[in-house]
N, C-alpha and C positions, 0 to 999 in steps of 0.2 A: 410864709404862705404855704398852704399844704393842698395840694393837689388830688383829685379822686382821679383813678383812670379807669380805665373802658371795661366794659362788661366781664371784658377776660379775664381781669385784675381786680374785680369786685372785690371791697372789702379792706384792699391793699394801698395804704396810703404811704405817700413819699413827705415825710417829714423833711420842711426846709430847713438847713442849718449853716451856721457860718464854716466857712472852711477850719476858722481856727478851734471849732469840735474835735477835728482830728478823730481819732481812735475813735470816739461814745458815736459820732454820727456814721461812722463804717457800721460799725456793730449793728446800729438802725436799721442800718439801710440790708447790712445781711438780715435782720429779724422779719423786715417788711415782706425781700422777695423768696424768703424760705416760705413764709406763712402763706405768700399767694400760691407757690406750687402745690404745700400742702393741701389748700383747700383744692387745687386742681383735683386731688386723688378722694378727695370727700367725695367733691360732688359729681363724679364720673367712676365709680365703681369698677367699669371696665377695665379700668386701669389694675384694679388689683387682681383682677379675672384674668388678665393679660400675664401680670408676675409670676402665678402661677401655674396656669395650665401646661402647659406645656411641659414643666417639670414634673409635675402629678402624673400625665400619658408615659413619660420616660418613665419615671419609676415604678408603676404600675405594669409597664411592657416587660424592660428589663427582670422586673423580680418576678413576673408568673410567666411569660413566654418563653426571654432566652437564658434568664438564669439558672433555670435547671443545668442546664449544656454547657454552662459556664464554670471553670472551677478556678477557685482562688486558694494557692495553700494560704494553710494559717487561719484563714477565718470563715464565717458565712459569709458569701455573693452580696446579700442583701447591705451588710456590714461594710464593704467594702463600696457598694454604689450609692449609698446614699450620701457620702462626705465629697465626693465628686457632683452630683446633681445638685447639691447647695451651692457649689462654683458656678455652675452653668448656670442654674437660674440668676445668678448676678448678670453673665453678660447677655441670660435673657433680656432681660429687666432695661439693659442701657439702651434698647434700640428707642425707646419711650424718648429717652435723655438726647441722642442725637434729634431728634425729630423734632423736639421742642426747643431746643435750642436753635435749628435752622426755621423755624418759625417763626420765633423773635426776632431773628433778623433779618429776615426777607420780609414780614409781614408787617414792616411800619411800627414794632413794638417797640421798639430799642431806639426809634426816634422821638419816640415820646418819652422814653425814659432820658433820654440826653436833654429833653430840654427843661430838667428837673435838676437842682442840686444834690446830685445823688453818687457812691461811687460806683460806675459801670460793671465791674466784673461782679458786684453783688448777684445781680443776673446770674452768672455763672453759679456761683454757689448754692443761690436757689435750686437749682436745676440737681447738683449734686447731693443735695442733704434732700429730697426732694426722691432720687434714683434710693440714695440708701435707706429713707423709710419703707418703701417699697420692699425693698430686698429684706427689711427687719423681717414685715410682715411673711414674705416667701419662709422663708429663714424658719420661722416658727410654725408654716400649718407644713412644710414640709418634713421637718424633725416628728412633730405630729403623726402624719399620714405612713414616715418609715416606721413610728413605733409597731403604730398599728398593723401593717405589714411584718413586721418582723426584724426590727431592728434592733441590736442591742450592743450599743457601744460599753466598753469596758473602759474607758477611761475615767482618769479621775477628774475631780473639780475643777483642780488646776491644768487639766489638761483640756479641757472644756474652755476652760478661759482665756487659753493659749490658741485655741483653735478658732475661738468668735473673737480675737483679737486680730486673729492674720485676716479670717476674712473680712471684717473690718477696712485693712489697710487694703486689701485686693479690692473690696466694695470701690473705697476712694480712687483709687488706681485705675478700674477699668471704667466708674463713673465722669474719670476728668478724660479720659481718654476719649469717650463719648462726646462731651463736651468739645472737645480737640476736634473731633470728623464734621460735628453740629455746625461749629466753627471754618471748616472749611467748605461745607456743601454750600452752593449758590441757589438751592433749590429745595423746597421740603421731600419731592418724590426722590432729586437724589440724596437727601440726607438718610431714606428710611434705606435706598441703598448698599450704602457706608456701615447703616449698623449693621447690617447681616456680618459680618464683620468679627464682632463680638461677640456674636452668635453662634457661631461655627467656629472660630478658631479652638477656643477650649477642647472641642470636641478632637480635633488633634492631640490628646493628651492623654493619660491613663482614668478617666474619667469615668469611662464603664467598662474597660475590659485593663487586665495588666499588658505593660509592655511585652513581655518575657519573650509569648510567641511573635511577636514584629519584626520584619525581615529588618537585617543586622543596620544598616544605615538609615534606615523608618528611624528605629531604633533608637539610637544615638541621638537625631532630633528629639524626637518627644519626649525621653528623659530630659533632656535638659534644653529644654524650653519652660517658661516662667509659669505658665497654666500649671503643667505637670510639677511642678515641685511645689507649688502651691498644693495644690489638691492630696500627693502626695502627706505632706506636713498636716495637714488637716486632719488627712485619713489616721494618721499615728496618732497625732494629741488628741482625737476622739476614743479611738477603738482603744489604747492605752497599750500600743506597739513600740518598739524602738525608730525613734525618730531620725537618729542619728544625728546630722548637719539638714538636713531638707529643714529644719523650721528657720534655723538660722538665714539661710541659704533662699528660701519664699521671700523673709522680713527684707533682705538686702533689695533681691531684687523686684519688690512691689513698694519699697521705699523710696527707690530709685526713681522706675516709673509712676509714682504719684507726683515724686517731684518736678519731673521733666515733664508730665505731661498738662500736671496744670501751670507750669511756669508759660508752654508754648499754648494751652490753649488761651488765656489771656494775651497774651501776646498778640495771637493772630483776632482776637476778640476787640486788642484797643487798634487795632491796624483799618480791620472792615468799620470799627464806628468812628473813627476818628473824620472829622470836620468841622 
C-alpha cells in the first residue's frame, strides 16, 4: 500500500515494502525523502537566495572595502578570501538543515512518517543531500562572482579536485552536525538558534584574514582548530601553494566528525521517535 502525505511532502510517496527488501527498500525510502527536500528548494527559491547572499556581501565587502588594508604575503587578498567564504557559505547554508529538521519533529511529520514502512533516519539524509545541493549551487555562483572580482587561482586540475573533495566531506560533516542540533532542539525558534552556531564559528578561523598577526594563544586555537585547516587545505589545493600535511590533516579531522556526528545524530533521532 503506498501512501501520499501532506502538502509539505507533495509529490513524495512512501513505497511499502516487506522488511525482507532489506538494502533496495532503504535505498527507496533515501530516493523518496531526498526528492521531497529537493523539491522543498524548487519550489521556494528563497532558499537558494538564502545560500548565498550573505557570502556574496562578504566577498564583495572584504575585496573593495577592507582588502585594500589587508595584506597577504604570497599572493592576492582576493586569492586568499575566496577559498575560505566557500567554507563559510557551508555553514551558512546549515542553519536551513537545523530548522528543518527540528520541524519534522516537533511538527507531527515524523509521526506520520512512523506510521509508514519506512526507514526513519531516511529523513535524516533527506535533509543532508538536501543542505549539500544547496551548498553545490553556493559553491558555483560563488567561484563565479570571485572570477569576476578578481580571482585567480593557480592551481591545477587535480588540485581543484582535491579541494572540491575536502569540501565535500566538510559539506557532510558540518551538514550532519546540523542535523545533530536539529535533533536536539525541542523547538523550531530554538533550533534556528543552535544553527548560529555554524554560522559563526568558522569565522573563528583564517577565513578572511591570516592568523600571523593574532595575539599568541588566539593564535594557537585557530590554527588548529578543524575550520582552519580545512579552509587552509582548500586555500593551497586551489591557489596551487604548498599544502604541506593540512590536506591530510582537514581529511582526518572532517572524516572523524562526519562519522561521529551522524552516528549521534541518528541516535538521538531513533531515541526522540522511538514509540
Amino acid at each position: 500500500m503506498t501512501q501520499t502525505l501532506s502538502r509539505e511532502t507533495e509529490g513524495a510517496r512512501i513505497p511499502a515494502a516487506p522488511e525482507s527488501a532489506g538494502l533496495a527498500s532503504v535505498l527507496s525510502d533515501f530516493r523518496v525523502l531526498i526528492g521531497r527536500n529537493v523539491k522543498h528548494i524548487t519550489r521556494n527559491p528563497e532558499m537558494l537566495l538564502q545560500a548565498v547572499s550573505l557570502p556574496i556581501v562578504l566577498l564583495l565587502l572584504f575585496r573593495f572595502m577592507f582588502g585594500p588594508a589587508i595584506t597577504v604575503p604570497g599572493m592576492a587578498y582576493v586569492d586568499y578570501l575566496v577559498p575560505g567564504l566557500l567554507a563559510i557559505s557551508i555553514g551558512f547554508n546549515s542553519t536551513t538543515t537545523v530548522v528543518g529538521v527540528a520541524a519534522d519533529l516537533t511538527q507531527g511529520l515524523v509521526e506520520r512518517f512512523r506510521s509508514m514502512p519506512m526507514f526513519g533516519p531516511a529523513v535524516l539524509v533527506g535533509h543532508v543531500a538536501a543542505g549539500m545541493l544547496r551548498s553545490l549551487v553556493s559553491f558555483v555562483i560563488m567561484v563565479a562572482i570571485g572570477l569576476a572580482v578578481g580571482f585567480r587561482p593557480g592551481g591545477s586540475a587535480l588540485g581543484w579536485l582535491a579541494a572540491i573533495g575536502l569540501l565535500v566531506l566538510f559539506a557532510a560533516g558540518v551538514f550532519w552536525l546540523a542535523v545533530l542540533l536539529g535533533s536536539i532542539s525541542k523547538t523550531v525558534e530554538g533550533a534556528g538558534g543552535l544553527g548560529m552556531i555554524l554560522v559563526f564559528v568558522p569565522y573563528a578561523s583564517s577565513a578572511l584574514v591570516p592568523t600571523q598577526a593574532m595575539p599568541g594563544v588566539l593564535r594557537v586555537v585557530v590554527d588548529n582548530q578543524p575550520f582552519t585547516v580545512l579552509m587552509d587545505a582548500v586555500r593551497a589545493l586551489m591557489n596551487g601553494t604548498p599544502a604541506g600535511g593540512t590536506a591530510w590533516l582537514a581529511l582526518a579531522w572532517w572524516g572523524v566528525i562526519t562519522v561521529a556526528a551522524s552516528f549521534l545524530a541518528v541516535r538521538k533521532f531513533n531515541r526522540r521517535t522511538k514509540g
